[in-house]
N, C-alpha and C positions, 0 to 999 in steps of 0.2 A: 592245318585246320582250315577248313572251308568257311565261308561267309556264313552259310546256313547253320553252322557248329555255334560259329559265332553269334550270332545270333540267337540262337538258341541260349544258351550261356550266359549273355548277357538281362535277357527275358527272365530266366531261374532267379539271377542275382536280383533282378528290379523286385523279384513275386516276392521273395525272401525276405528283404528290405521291406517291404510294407507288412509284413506279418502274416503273409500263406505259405503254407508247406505245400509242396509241388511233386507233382509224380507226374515220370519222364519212360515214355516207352520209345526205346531207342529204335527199336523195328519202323514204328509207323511214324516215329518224330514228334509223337502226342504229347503236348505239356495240359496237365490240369492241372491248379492253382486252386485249391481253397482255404478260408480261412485256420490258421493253427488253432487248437485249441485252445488257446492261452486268449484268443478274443473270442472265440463262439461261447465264452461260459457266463451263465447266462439264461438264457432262451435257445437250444438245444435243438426244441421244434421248428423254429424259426430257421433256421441256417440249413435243416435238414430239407425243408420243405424247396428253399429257396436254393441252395445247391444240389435239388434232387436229381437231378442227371450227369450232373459230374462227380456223386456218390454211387449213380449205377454204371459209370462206367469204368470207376474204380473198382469195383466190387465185379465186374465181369472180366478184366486183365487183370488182375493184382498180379498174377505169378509174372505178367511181362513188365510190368511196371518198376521205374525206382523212384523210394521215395525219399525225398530231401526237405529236412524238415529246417524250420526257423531254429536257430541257435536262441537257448533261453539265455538271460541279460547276461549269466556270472561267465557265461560262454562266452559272450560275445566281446567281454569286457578287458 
């Protein structure tokens, strides 16, 4: 495994750990990080508005993308 792997990797772990689920296109190396659902509930419009381009750019790759979501507590536990 390379540094960049590595790195990569350890960026998933950190995004995960604070409570974003991550989607990871291995082609182009792209990580997007936004918040799980589990904290955007709530104000819905608010997170939409404010993650609006790392929503369009999910919604333009989804077929390339993977997505790794925050383990919920019973998961984690």
């Amino acid at each position: 495994m390379d540094k960049s792997e590595q790195n990569i990797i350890n960026n998933i772990a950190q995004e995960l750990d604070c409570g974003n689920d991550c989607y990871y296109n291995p082609e182009t190396k792209l990580l997007i990080c936004i918040p799980s659902a589990d904290l955007r509930m709530g104000d819905e419009d608010y997170f939409e508005e404010v993650f609006k381009d790392d929503f369009e750019k999910i919604k333009k790759q989804k077929k390339n993308l993977i997505k790794i979501e925050v383990l919920k507590s019973f998961e984690s536990f």
